[in-house]
N, C-alpha and C positions, 0 to 999 in steps of 0.2 A: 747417335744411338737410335736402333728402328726398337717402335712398342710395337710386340703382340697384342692384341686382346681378345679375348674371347669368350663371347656372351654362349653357355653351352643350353643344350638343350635341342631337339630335334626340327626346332625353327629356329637356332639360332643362327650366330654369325660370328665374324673373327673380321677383326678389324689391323692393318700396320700403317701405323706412321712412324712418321719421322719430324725434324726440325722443319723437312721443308714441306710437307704435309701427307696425303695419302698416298702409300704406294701401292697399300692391296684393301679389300673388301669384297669378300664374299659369304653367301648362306654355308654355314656347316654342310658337307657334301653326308649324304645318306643311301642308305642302299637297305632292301626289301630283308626282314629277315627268317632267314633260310627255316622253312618247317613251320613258320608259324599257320596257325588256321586264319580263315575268313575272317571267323567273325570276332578273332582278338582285337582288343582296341588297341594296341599299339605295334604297326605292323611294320616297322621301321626301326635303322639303330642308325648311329655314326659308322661313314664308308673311310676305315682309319686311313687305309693306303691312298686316298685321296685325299683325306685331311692333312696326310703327311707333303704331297708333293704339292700342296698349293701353298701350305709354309716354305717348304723350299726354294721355291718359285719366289716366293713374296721377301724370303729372309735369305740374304748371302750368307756361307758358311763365314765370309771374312769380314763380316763386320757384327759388333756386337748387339746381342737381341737380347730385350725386356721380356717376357711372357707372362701378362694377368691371366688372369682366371675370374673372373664372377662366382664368391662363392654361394655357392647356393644350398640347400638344406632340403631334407625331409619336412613338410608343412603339412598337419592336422587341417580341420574341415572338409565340410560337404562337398566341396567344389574341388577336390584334391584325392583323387582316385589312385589306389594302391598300384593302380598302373601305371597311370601317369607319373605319380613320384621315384617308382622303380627305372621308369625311361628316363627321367628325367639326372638320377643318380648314373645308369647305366652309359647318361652320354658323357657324364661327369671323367667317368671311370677311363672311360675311351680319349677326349681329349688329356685327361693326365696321363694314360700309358705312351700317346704318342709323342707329347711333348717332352718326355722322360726318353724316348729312345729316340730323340732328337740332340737328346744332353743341354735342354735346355729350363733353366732354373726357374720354377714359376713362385709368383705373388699373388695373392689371393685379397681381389677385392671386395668388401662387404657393399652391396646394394646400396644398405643406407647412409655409408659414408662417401662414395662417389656421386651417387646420385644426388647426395644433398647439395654438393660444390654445383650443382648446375639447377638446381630449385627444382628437381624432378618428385622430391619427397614432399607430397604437400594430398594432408588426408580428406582436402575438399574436393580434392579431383578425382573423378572416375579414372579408372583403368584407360580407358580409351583418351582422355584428357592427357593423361601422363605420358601415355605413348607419341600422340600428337607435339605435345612439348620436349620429348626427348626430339623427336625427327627436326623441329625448328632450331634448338639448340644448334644440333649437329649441321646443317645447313647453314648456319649464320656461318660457325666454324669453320666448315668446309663447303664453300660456295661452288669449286672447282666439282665436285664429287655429283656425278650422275645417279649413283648407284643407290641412293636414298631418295629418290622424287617419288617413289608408290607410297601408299600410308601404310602398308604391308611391312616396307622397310623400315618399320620403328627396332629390330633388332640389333640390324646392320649400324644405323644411327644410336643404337647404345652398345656396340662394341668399337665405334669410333670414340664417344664419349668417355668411355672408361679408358681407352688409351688415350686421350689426351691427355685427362687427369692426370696418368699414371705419367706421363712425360714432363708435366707439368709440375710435379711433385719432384721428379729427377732431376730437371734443370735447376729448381730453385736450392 
């Protein structure tokens, strides 16, 4: 069985393994969006027909595919801008329609319950702690995997993470 996963959002990432470990990892591909002004802050969306043909790439039509989802919400506070949560929803929106016109079935994983199988959930830690720890996790896990050495790539390294789980959950 190859897992999809995919951490969405406009720095996210989509992660496939399998039994015998990574076949694909890459950043959500994005593209400039058409008409906006300068000085909007969010001047980018998901570039669907690219996110389509790297799943294709990544997932054979002839063998069977899992596809998570990270689910993610609308989040109140200061630090959570009605744009950001709209992009943030909009990329949401996007990876569902593609994965849907893929005809593939998605699951929807909650943060706090994946995250916790890997001790990512823990309220001592800064944001920055948590990402460092997801990128080591996913490293112990996948040693082979280049594509997570930057500290940037604590995304990539939790859409590995979430498809482990999710395979990890399947097999047992």
């Amino acid at each position: 069985m190859i897992v999809l996963a995919i951490d969405p959002g406009l720095t996210g990432a989509a992660g496939v393994i399998d039994s015998n470990g990574v076949r694909a990892l890459f950043d959500l591909p994005t593209m400039p969006i058409p008409g906006v002004g300068e000085k909007a802050l969010v001047q980018r969306k998901v570039d669907g027909q690219a996110l389509r043909r790297l799943i294709l790439e990544a997932c054979p039509a002839s063998e069977p595919v899992a596809a998570v989802v990270e689910a993610v919400g609308v989040m109140g506070g200061r630090n959570n801008s009605v744009q950001t949560q709209g992009s943030l929803m909009r990329t949401l929106g996007a990876v569902e329609a593609v994965l849907e016109c893929l005809r593939l079935q998605v699951e929807y994983a909650h943060p706090q319950t994946w995250k916790r199988a890997f001790g990512l959930i823990d309220s001592k830690l800064s944001p920055t702690a948590r990402k460092a720890r997801a990128l080591e996790t996913a490293r112990r896990l996948f040693p082979e995997c280049q594509e997570i050495a930057r500290a940037k790539d604590h995304n990539r390294a939790e859409a590995l993470l979430m498809a482990h789980w999710h395979l990890q959950r399947a097999l047992s």
